[in-house]
Every structure is written in C-alpha cells, then in structure tokens.
C-alpha positions, -999 to +999 in steps of 0.1 A: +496-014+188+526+012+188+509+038+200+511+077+186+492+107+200+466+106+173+459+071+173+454+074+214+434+104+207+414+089+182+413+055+206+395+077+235+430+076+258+434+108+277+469+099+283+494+071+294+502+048+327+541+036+326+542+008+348+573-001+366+592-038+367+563-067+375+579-096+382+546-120+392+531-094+412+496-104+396+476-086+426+495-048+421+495-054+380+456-060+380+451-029+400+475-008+376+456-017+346+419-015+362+428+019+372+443+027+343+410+012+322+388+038+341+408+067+338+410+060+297+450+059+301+472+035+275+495+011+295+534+010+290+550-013+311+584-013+312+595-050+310+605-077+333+564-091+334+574-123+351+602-139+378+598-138+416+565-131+426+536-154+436+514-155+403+536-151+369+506-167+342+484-140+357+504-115+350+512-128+313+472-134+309+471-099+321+494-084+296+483-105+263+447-093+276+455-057+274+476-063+241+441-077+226+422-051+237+442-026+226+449-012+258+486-014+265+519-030+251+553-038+274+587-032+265+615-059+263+632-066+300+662-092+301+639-113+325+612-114+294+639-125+269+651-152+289+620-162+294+614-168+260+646-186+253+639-213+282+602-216+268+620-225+233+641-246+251+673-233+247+699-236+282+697-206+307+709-200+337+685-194+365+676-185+396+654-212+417+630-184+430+632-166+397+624-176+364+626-211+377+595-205+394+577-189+368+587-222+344+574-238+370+540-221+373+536-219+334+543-257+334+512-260+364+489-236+339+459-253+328+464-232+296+503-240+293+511-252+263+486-217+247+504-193+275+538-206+265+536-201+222+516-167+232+544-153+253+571-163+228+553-144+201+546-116+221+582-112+235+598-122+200+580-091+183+580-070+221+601-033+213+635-029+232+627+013+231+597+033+222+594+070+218+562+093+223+569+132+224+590+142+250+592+107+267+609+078+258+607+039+271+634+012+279+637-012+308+674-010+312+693+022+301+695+053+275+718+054+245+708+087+224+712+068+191+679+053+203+665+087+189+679+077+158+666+043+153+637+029+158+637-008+177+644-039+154+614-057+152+624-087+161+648-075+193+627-104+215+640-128+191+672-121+184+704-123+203+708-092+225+739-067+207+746-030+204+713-007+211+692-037+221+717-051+249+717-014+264+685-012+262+675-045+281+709-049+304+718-012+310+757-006+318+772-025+347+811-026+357+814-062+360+816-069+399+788-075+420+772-061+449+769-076+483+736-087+470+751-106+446+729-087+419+756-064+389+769-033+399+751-007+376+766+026+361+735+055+359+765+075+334+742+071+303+714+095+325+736+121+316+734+115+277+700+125+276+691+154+259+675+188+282+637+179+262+635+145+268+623+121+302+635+087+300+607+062+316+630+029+330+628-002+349+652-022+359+677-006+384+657-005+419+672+027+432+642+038+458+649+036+495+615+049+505+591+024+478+589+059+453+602+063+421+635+078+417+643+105+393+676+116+382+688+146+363+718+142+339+743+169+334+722+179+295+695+187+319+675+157+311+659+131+334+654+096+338+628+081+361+633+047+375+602+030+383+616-005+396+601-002+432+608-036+441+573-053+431+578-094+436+607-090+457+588-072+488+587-041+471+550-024+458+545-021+422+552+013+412+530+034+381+535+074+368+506+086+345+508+110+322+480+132+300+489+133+263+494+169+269+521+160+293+540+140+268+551+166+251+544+162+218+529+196+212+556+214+235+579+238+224+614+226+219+636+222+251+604+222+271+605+187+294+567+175+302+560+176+341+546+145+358+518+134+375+525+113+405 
C-alpha cells in the first residue's frame, strides 16, 4: 500500500523505519524488518534491494513478503530497474559481482521462474518518490517539482526521463572517481524547502558506517542512508513516530529524528 498517516494509524503502525540501500545483504535486511515488525513501524526502503551481497532472492522474498503483508513498500533504485530490464531480457550492462551475481542467484532459485515475474511486477508498478508529512523518499536525489507531482505509476516500467531519472540516478558530472563509480553533485540538497527532510539512498557519503545528513542553503535536509550494506558496509535504518513525520506540524517546522 501507499501509505498515509491515517491509514498507518488505522493499520496499528506507531510510525515508520526508512531503510537505507540493500544490495543482497539478506542477514542486516531480515533484522531491519523483524525489528521493525515488533516495534509496529511501516517499512520504506529506499531502493537498490538486490546487487553485490551474498543472498539477493532472500532479500526480494523479503521485500514481496512485507509488500503482502502490508508491512512495507521500497522505492525505485537504478539497480532495481535494471534488474527488471535483464529479467525481461532486454541487453544491460553489468557488473560480474553485481547484478550479474544476483541473475545468477535468481537463476539457482528453486522458485526462479515465480521470483523473477514477481519482481518485474513489483519493480514495474515500484514509486520513483513518495511523500508523507514533512518527509519525503527517493533513492537518488531531490528535484522540488517532486512536490508537485506525484510518481508515474508505471516509472519501474518505463524508460527513465525527467523527474524519474533524477529521482533514480541523482546528478553526476560525467567523470568518474578513482573508484571507477560517477562523480555525484549533492547541489539539488540545497533545493529543498526549510519544512521538508529528504530520506535517500544511493550516494554512500559516511566515513564512520552512520548516516550522513546534509543541510541545504533553504534550511532543509537530506539524509543519506547508503552505509555501504553488500559492499562491506552495515545496513543502515532511521525510524521515525508518525508524530515525527510531520504531518500535524506547524508550517516551517522540520520533524527531528530518532537514530
């Protein structure tokens, strides 16, 4: 479901957990939606559910679980959508140790050929942005006509333009890093409005495995919750209580956070 704070009310939730970038880390995403089932919070995970890490159909059984249950939902990552595209068998390029690897586990699945047509539904109809109070969702990067317009429905689906390829690929300058991962601009942080906390993935900023906020020059923030998870990093999670959202908040109040 899409959530709102009176369907999560009337669904028991006492608030939300935004889960950061997966990326096969089965082991981290189980314990961030146990915990989250006993402390009544709705999952949000921010995209990028599979590529990397050691167990990628776990984490997909995970998520489609949650989805079921009515527990949780993810927003689109540019790792899910070109998932989807190689499951439909169109050309990508890919990394070996990346989405190679998670083609490769699907493909080993005793529940393969279910696990694939489930995750291209789920990631055709997945939202590229989602907005609850004071907070708003994307893997990638901000744009503030995303306060504007809601996703399209079918941004999983479709090819990746305007709002939908900022949402999912963020800005980047075009050169790489020594890394030999895009250089990424952060100047969109500075687009969002003083109200408003911008929940992301995407861009692992943290030197010390902790989120990383940033403050843009309107005086609002974005958090980045890519921690590294299936790359040697831990997953990282923020709750929040629906109070903390916002959505009762005066204007030009910004929600604090529970770490």
């Amino acid at each position: 479901m899409i959530p709102t704070p009176d369907t999560l009310r009337q669904a028991g939730f006492t608030g939300l957990r935004v889960v950061g970038d997966v990326h096969g880390d089965a082991r981290g995403f189980d314990a961030a939606l146990a915990g989250a089932e006993a402390s009544r919070l709705f999952v949000i995970q921010l995209g990028d559910l599979t590529d990397h890490g050691p167990d990628n159909p776990a984490v997909l059984r995970a998520m489609f679980a949650a989805i079921d249950e009515g527990r949780g939902l993810f927003i689109l990552g540019n790792h899910d959508h070109k998932l989807r595209r190689a499951l439909g068998g169109q050309f990508v390029r890919m990394e070996r140790d990346g989405l190679g690897r998670t083609l490769d586990q699907i493909a080993a699945a005793p529940d393969a050929a279910a696990l694939t047509a489930r995750a291209i539904a789920e990631i055709g109809r997945a939202p590229a942005w989602l907005s609850l109070g004071r907070l708003m969702f994307v893997h990638a990067a901000f744009h503030d006509a995303m306060l504007e317009h809601p996703s399209p429905p079918d941004a999983g689906a479709a090819r990746p333009e305007g709002l939908v390829g900022r949402a999912i690929f963020g800005q980047v300058t075009g050169r790489r890093a020594a890394d030999g991962f895009p250089i990424r601009l952060t100047g969109w942080v500075d687009r969002i409005p003083p109200w408003l906390t911008v929940l992301v993935g995407h861009d692992n900023r943290s030197r010390d495995g902790r989120p990383v906020t940033m403050t843009g020059q309107r005086g609002g923030r974005a958090i980045f919750l890519d921690t590294g998870a299936g790359k040697g990093g831990a997953l990282a999670w923020q709750d929040f209580s629906l109070a903390e959202t916002g959505v009762d908040a005066p204007q030009g109040r910004t929600p604090s956070v529970t770490v």
